[in-house]
C-alpha positions as CSV (number, residue, x, y, z in Angstrom):
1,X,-129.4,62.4,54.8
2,X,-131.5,60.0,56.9
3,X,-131.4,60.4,60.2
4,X,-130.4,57.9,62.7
5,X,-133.1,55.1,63.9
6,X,-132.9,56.7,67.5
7,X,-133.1,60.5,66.3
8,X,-135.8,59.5,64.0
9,X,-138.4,58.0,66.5
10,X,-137.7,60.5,69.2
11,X,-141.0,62.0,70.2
12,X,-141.4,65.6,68.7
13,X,-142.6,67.5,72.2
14,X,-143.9,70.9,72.0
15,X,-142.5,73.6,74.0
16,X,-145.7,75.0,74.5
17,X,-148.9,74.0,75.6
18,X,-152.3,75.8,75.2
19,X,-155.1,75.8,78.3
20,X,-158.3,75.2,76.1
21,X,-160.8,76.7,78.4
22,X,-161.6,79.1,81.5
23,X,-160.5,81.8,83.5
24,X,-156.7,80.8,82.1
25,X,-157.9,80.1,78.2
26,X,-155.1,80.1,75.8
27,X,-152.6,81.0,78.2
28,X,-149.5,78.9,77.7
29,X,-147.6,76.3,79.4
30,X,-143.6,75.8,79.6
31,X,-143.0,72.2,78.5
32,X,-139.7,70.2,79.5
33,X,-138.1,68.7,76.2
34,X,-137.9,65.5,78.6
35,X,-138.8,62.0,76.8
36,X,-140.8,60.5,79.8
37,X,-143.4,64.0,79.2
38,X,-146.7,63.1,77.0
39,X,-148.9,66.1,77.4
40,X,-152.9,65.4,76.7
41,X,-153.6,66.3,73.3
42,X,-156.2,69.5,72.8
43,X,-158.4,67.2,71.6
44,X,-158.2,64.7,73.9
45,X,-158.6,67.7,76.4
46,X,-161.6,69.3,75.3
47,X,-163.1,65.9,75.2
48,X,-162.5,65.7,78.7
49,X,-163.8,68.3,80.0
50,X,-167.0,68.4,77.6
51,X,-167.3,64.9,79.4
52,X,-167.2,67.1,82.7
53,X,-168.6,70.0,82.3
54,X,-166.6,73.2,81.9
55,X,-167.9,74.0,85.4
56,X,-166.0,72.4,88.1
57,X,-167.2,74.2,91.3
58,X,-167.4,72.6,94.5
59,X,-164.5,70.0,93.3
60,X,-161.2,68.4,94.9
61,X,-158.8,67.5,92.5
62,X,-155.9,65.6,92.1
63,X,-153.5,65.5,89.3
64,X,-151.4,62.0,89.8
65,X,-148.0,62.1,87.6
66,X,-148.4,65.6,86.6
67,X,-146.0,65.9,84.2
68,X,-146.8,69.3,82.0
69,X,-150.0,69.9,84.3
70,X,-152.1,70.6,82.3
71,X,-154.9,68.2,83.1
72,X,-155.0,69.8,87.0
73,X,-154.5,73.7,85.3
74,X,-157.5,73.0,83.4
75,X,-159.4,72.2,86.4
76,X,-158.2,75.0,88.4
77,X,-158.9,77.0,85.2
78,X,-162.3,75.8,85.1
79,X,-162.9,76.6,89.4
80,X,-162.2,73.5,91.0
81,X,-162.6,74.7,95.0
82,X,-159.0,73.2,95.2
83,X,-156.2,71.0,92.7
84,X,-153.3,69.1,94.0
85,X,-150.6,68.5,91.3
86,X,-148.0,65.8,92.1
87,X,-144.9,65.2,90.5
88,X,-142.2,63.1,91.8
89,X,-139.6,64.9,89.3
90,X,-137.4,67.2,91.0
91,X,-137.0,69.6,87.7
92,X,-140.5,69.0,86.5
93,X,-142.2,69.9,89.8
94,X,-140.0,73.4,89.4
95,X,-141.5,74.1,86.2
96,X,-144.5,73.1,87.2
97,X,-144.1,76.0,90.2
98,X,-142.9,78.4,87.2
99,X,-146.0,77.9,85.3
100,X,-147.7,78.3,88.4
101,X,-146.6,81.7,89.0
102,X,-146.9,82.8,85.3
103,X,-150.4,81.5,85.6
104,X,-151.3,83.4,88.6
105,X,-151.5,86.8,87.2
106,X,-155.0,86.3,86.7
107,X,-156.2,84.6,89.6
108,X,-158.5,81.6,90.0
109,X,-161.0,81.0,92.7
110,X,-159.5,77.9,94.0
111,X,-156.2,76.6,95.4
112,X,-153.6,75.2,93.5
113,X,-151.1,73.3,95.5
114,X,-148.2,71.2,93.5
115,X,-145.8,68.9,95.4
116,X,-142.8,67.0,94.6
117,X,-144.3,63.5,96.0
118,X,-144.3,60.0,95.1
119,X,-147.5,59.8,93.5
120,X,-148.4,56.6,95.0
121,X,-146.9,57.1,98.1
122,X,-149.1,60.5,98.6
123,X,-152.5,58.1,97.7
124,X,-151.6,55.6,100.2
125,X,-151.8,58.4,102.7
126,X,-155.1,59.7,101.8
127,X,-158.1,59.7,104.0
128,X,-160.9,57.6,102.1
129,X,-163.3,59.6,99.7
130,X,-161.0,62.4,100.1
131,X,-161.2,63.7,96.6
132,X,-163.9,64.5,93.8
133,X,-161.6,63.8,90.3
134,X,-158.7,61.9,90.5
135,X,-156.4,62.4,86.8
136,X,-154.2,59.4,86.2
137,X,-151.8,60.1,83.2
138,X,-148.9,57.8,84.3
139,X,-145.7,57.1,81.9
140,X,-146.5,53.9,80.1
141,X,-143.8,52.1,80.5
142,X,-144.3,51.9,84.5
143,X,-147.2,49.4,84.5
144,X,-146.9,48.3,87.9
145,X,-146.9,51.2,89.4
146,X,-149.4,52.2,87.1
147,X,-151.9,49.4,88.6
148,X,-151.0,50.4,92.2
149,X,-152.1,54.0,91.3
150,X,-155.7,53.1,90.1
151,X,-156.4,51.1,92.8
152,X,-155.5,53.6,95.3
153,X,-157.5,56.1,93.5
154,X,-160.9,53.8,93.2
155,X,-160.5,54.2,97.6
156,X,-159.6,57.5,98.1
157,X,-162.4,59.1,94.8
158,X,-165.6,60.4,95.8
159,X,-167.5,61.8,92.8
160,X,-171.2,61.6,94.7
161,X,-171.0,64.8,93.8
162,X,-169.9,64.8,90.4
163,X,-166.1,64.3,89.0
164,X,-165.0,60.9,88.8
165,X,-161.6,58.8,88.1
166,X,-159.6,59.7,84.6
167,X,-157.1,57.7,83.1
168,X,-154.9,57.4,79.8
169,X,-153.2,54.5,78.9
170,X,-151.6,53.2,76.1
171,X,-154.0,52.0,73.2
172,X,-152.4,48.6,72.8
173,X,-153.8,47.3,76.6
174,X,-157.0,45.8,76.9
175,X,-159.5,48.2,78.3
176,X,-160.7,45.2,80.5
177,X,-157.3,44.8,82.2
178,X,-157.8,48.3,83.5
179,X,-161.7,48.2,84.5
180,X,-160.9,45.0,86.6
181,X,-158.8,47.6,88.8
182,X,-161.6,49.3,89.7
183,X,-164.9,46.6,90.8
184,X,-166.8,49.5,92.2
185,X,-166.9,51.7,89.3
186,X,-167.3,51.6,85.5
187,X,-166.1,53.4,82.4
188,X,-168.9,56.0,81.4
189,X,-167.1,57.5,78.8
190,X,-164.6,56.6,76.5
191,X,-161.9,57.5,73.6
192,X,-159.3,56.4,72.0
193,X,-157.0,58.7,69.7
194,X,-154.2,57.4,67.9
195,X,-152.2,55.7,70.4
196,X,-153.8,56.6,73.6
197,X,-157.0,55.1,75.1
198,X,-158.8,57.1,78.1
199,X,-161.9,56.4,80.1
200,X,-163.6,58.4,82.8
201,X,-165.0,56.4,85.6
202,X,-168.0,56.6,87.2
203,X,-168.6,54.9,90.7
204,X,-171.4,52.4,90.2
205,X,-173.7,54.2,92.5
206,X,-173.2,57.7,91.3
């Protein structure tokens, strides 16, 4: 029997998630069976951080919209000097402390810190320059806050030292629309993969 429309298109999340690379390779992530949840694809991952370098010494990161975290494990996986993981989710920032704790059996070199904050909120009260690599994997449906985010982000990044500004969005906006958030900086790299399009941005001067 068919099923219903709304059954049908309902997202298929995993309940897993793999780390791809570092000290935490193929250890594995608890994921929420929530709907507002899109965790970054392997692929899409291992693009990434081929884009970065599987290295991430010396770096301050900060994982906007955590969600599954797996974008700010990877870092600290890879030894980031520090991650911050926010989540404004009350049950997804617990899990996120569960994985946490699973994860830290075999410890890292850098800190991990993840907070139940208002992603944009937290930005607004960030020092300029106050962080290397800035993720920005927002749910698509909130495009204003969405906008709001990058900005912030383009103020508070510093990647003079490597790192830089990620962002996913959905692969029916306009790359343009989301460049013109950011004046200073420019797309260096860029992918699209089924219905997803991300860029990592460069300042202009780095």
């Amino acid at each position: 029997m068919k099923k219903p429309a709304s059954v049908a298109s309902r997202r298929e999340l995993p309940q897993k998630i793999r780390i791809i690379g570092g000290v935490w390779r193929s250890r594995l992530l608890n994921v929420l069976d929530l709907p507002r949840l899109r965790p970054t694809t392997d692929r899409v991952r291992e693009t990434l951080f081929n884009w970065l370098g599987q290295d991430l010494t010396g770096l301050h990161c900060l994982d906007i919209c955590a969600g599954t975290g797996v974008l700010g494990f990877e870092a600290a996986s890879r030894h980031a000097s520090t991650v911050t993981l926010l989540e404004k989710d009350k049950k997804i920032a617990a899990n996120l402390l569960k994985n946490l704790a699973l994860l830290q059996s075999s410890p890292v070199k850098g800190g991990v810190h993840i907070l139940q904050a208002d992603g944009l909120e937290y930005l607004k009260r960030q020092a300029d320059h106050s962080f290397n690599l800035i993720f920005i994997d927002p749910p698509f449906a909130e495009g204003d806050l969405f906008n709001q985010v990058i900005v912030e982000a383009g103020r508070i990044c510093d990647d003079s030292a490597g790192g830089g500004i990620y962002i996913e969005f959905p692969a029916s906006r306009a790359s343009e629309e989301v460049e013109a958030l950011l004046p200073g900086w420019e797309c260096r790299k860029y992918l699209e993969a089924g219905q997803v399009k991300a860029c990592l941005f460069r300042s202009k001067t780095a």
